[in-house]
C-alpha positions as CSV (number, residue, x, y, z in Angstrom):
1,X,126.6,85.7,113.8
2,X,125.8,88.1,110.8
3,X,122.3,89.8,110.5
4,X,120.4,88.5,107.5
5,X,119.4,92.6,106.5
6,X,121.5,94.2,104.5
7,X,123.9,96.9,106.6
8,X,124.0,99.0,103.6
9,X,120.3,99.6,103.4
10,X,119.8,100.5,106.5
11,X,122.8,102.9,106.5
12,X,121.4,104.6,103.6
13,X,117.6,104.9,105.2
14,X,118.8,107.0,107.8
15,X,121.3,108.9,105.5
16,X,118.5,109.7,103.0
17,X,116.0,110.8,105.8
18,X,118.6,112.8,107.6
19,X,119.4,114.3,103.8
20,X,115.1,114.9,103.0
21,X,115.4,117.0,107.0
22,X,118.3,119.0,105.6
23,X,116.7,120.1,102.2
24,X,113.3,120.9,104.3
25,X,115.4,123.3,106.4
26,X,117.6,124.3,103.7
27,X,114.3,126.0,101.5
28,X,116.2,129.7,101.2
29,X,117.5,128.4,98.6
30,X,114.0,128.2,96.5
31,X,113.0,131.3,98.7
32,X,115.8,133.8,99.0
33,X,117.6,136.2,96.5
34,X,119.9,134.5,94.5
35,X,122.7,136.6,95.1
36,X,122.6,136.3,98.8
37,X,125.3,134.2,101.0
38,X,122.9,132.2,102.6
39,X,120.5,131.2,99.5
40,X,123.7,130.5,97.9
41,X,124.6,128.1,100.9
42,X,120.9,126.8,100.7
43,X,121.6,125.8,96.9
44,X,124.6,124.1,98.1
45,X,122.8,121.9,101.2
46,X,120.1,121.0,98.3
47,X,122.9,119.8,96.1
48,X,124.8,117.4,98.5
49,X,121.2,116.1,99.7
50,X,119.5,115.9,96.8
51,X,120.1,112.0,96.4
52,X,117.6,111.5,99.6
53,X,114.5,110.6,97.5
54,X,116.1,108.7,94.8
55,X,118.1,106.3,97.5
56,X,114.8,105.6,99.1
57,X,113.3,104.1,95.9
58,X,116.7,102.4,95.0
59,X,116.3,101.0,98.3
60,X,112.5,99.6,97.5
61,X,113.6,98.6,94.3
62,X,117.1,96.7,96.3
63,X,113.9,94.7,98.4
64,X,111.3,94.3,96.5
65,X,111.5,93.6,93.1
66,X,112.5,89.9,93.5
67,X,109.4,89.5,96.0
68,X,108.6,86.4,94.1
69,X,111.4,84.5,95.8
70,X,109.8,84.8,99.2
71,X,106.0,85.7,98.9
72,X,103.2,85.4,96.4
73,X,102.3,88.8,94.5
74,X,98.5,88.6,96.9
75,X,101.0,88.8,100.0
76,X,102.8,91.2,98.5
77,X,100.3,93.9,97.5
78,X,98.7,92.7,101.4
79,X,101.7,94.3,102.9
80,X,102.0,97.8,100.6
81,X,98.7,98.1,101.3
82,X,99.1,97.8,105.3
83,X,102.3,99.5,105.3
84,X,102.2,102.2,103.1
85,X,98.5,102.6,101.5
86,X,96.4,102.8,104.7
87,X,99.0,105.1,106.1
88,X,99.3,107.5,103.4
89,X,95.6,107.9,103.2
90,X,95.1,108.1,107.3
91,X,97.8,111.0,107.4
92,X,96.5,112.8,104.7
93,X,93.5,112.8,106.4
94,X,95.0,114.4,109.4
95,X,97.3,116.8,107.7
96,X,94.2,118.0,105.7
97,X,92.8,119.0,109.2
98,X,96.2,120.5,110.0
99,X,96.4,122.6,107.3
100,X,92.5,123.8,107.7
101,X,93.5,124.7,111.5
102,X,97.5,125.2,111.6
103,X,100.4,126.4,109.3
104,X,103.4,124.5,108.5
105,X,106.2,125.3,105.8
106,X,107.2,123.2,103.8
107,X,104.7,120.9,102.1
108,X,101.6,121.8,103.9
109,X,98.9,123.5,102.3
110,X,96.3,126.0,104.1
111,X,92.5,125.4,103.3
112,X,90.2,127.5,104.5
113,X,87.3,125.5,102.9
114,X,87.2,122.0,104.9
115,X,84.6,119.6,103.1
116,X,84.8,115.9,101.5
117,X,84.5,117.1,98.2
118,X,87.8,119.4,98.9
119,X,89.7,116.6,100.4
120,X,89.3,114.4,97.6
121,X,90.4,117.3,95.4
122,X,93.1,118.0,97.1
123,X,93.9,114.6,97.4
124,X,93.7,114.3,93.9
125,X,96.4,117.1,93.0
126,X,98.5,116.3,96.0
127,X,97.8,119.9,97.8
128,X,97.5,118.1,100.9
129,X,101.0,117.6,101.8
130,X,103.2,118.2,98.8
131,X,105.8,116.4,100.5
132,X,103.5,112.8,100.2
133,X,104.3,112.9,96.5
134,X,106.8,110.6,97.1
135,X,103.8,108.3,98.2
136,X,102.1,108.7,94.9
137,X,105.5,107.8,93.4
138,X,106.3,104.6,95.3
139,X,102.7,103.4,95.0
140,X,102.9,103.7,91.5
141,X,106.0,101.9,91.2
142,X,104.1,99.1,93.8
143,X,101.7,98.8,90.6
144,X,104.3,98.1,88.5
145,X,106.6,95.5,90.3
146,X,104.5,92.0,89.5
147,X,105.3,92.7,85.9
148,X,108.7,93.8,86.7
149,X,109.6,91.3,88.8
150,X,109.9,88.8,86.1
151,X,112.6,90.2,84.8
152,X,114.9,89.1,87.8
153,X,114.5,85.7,86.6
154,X,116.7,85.6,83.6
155,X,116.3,89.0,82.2
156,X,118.7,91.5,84.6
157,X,120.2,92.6,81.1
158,X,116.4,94.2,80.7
159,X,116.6,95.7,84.1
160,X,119.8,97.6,83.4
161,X,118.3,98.3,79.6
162,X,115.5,100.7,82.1
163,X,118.3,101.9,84.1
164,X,120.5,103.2,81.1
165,X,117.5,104.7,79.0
166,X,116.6,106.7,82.4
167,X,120.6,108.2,82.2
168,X,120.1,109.0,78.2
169,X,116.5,110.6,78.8
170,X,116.8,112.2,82.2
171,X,120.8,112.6,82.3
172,X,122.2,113.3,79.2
173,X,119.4,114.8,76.9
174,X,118.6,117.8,78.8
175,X,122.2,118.7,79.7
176,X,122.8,119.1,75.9
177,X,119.9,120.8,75.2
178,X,120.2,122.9,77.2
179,X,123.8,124.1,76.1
180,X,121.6,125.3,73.2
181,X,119.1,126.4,75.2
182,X,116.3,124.0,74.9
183,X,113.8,123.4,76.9
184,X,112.6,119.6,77.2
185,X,110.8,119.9,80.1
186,X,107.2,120.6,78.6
187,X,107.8,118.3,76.1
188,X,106.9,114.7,75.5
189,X,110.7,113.5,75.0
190,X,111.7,114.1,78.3
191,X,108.3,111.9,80.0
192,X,108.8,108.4,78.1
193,X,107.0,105.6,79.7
194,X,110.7,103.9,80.7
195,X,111.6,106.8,82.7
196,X,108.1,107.9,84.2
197,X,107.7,107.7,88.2
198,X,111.2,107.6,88.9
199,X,111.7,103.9,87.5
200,X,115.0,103.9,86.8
201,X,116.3,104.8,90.7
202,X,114.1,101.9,91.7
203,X,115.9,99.1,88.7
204,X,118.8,100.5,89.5
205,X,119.0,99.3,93.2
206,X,118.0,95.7,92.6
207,X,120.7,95.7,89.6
208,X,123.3,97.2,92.7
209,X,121.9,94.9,95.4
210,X,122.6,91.2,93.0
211,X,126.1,92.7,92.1
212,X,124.9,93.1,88.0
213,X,127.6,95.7,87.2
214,X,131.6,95.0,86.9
215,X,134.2,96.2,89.5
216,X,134.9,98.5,86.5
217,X,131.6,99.5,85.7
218,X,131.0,100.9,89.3
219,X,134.2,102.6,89.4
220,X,132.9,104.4,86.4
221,X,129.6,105.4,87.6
222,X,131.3,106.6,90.8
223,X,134.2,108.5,88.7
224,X,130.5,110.5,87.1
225,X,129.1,110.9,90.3
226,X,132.2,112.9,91.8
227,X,132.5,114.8,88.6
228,X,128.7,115.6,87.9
229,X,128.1,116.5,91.6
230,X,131.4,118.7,91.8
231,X,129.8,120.6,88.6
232,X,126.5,121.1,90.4
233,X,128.3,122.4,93.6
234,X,129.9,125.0,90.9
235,X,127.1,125.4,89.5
236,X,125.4,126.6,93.0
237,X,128.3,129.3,93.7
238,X,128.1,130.5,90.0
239,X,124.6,131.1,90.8
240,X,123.4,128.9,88.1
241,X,124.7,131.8,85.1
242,X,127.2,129.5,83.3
243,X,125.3,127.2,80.7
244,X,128.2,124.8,81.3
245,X,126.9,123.9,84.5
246,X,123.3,124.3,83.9
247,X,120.7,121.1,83.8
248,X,123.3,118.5,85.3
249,X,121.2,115.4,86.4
250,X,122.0,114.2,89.9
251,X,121.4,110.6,88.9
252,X,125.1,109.8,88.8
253,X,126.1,111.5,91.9
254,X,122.8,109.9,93.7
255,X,124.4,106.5,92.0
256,X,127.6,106.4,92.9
257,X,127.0,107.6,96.4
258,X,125.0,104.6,96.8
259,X,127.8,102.1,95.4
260,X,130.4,103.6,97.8
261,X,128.3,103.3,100.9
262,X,127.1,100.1,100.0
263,X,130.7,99.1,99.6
264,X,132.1,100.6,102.8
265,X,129.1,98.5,104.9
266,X,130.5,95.5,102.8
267,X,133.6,95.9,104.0
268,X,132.3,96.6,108.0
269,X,130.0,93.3,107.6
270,X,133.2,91.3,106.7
271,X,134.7,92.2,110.4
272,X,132.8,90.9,113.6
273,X,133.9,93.6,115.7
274,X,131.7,96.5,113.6
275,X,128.6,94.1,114.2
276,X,127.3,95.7,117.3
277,X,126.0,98.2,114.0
278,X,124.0,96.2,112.2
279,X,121.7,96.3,115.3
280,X,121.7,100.4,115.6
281,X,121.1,100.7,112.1
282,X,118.3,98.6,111.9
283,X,116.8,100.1,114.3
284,X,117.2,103.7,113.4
285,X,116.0,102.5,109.6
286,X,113.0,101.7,111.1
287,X,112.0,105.0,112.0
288,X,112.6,106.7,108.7
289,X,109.0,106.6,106.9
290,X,107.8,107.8,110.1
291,X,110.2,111.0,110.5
292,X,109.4,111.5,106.9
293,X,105.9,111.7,108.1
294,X,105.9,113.6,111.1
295,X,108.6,116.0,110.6
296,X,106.6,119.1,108.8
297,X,104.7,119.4,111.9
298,X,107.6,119.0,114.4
299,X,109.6,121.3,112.2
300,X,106.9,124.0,112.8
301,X,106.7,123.4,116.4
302,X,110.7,123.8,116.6
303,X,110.3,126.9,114.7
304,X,107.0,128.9,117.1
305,X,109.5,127.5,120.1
306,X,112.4,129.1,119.3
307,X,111.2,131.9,116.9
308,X,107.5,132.3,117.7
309,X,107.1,132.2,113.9
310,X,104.5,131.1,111.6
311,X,104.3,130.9,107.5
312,X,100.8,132.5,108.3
313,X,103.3,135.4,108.8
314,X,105.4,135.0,106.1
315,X,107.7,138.5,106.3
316,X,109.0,137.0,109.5
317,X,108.4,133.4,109.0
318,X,111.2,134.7,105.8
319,X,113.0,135.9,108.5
320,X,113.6,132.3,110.1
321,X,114.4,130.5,106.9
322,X,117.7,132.4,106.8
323,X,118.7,131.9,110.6
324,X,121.7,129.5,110.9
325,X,119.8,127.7,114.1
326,X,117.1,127.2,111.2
327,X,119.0,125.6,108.8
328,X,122.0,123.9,110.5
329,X,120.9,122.5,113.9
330,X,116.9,122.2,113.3
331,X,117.9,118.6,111.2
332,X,120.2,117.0,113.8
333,X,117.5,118.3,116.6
334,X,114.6,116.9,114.2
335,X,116.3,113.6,113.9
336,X,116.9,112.9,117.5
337,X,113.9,113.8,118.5
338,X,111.5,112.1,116.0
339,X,113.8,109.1,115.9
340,X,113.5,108.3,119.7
341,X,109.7,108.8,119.3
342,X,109.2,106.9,116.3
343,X,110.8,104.1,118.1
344,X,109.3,104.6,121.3
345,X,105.4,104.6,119.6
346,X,105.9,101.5,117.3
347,X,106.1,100.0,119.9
348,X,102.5,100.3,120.9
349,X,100.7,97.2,118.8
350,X,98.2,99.4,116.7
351,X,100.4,101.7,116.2
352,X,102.3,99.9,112.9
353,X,99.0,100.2,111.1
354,X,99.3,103.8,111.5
355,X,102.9,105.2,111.5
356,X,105.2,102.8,110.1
């Protein structure tokens, strides 16, 4: 008997959370010198990985924006707020305290100055946990999904009209303009109100979850993913000098990853003998907001165990960003570990309100 959740979705939670613990690890290549080996490598990590966040929201988009067909929009906004809302705000609260009394690298900001009026500031600018901004993100796009969700009536040509002004705006524009060495990004053409908060990702995977676009179609996207991410691995061992490969959007790559996962888990739900996976993914899936959550901390501990280091430090803390153990085994360790507890604490009752 098949599972009524989607393989694919699954699959692609823990591949996106497994990609956000690689980039996390992978920071030399924001830190280190350019011309270094290992920043070089970091640049590279970042580029394969780099579709993490926007598979997530293509994912919430794939679920949610045809809520209307199970659950009234009260119901709806009930749940966000339960699952996502109450959380966000109890773990900010927490990593505020964190980061008045610990160090953690990155996302994690040190106050010295611990008082309401701070919080809320620092809530405010997201200089809590810089990592939550996807939370500001998604709960924007939360806001936005009664009206959208209209659309999925009768109106899916709409949808993909979102989807393919996002690729003109974000994809295309500022590759071109920067061959002539524009810059669009403090500019109001590149911030239009169709491509704001990272709408596109999130139309894109309903549009991919009802099966809007040709055999054809996909095969295209796909053929621009391989070529536009193949230019931005170049682009990482050029050291980012050639124009040519400057200012490549990642949208396609981050696309046509999805359609060739989600078409591989097609083709494993059609056979009985892969089903035995349905149940491991679903359960693994389950733990990805929660890793996303916990892992600065954990990623900190990992690092004091091994290395004894500390951003307080940061000349050695430097140090520890470019050590192989660092950035190669920390997110397999990371995932294991938090996975297995994530699972294990859900399943206390309260718990759901609080880690989800």
């Amino acid at each position: 008997m098949k599972s009524k959740r989607l393989l694919y979705i699954d699959v692609l939670n823990c591949l996106a959370i497994f990609g956000v613990l690689v980039q996390h690890t992978a920071q030399i290549a924001y830190q280190g010198d350019p011309n270094l080996r290992v920043t070089i490598i970091g640049n590279i990590l970042q580029s394969i990985f780099i579709p993490a966040v926007g598979i997530f929201l293509m994912n919430s988009g794939a679920m949610l924006l045809d809520y209307r067909n199970r659950q009234s929009t009260e119901t709806f906004f009930k749940k966000r707020v339960s699952r996502v809302l109450i959380p966000f705000l109890l773990w900010s609260i927490f990593y505020y305290w964190y980061g008045h009394n610990y160090y953690a690298f990155p996302g994690v900001f040190h106050h010295n100055i611990f008082t309401l009026h701070n919080f809320i500031q620092s809530f405010i600018d997201n200089k809590i946990n810089s990592l939550f901004w996807f939370f500001y993100v998604i709960i924007q796009l939360y806001i936005a999904t009664p009206v959208l969700s209209v659309l999925t009536k009768k109106h899916h040509n709409l949808i993909a009209y979102i989807v393919y002004i996002n690729l003109i705006i974000v994809g295309v524009f500022p590759y071109l303009f920067g061959l002539k060495h524009f810059d669009l990004t403090s500019g109001n053409l590149s911030v239009p109100i169709l491509v704001s908060s990272w709408l596109g990702y999130f139309a894109m995977g309903y549009l991919i979850k009802v099966n809007y676009f040709s055999n054809k179609i996909e095969n295209i996207f796909i053929a621009f993913g391989v070529v536009t991410f193949i230019a931005n691995i170049i682009n990482d061992i050029l050291k980012m000098q050639n124009v040519l490969f400057n200012n490549i959007s990642t949208m396609f790559y981050t696309f046509a990853l999805y359609f060739i996962v989600k078409r591989v888990c097609e083709y494993i739900s059609d056979h009985q003998r892969f089903d035995f996976l349905h149940q491991w993914f679903s359960v693994l899936s389950s733990a990805s907001l929660g890793i996303y959550i916990l892992h600065p901390m954990f990623l900190q501990l990992l690092d004091w165990l091994a290395f004894h280091a500390t951003p307080k430090y940061w000349n050695h803390y430097y140090q520890v960003l470019q050590n192989p153990i660092h950035i190669y085994l920390w997110p397999f360790v990371l995932y294991a570990v938090l996975t297995i507890l994530v699972i294990m604490v859900k399943k206390i009752k309260f718990i759901k309100y609080i880690l989800p």
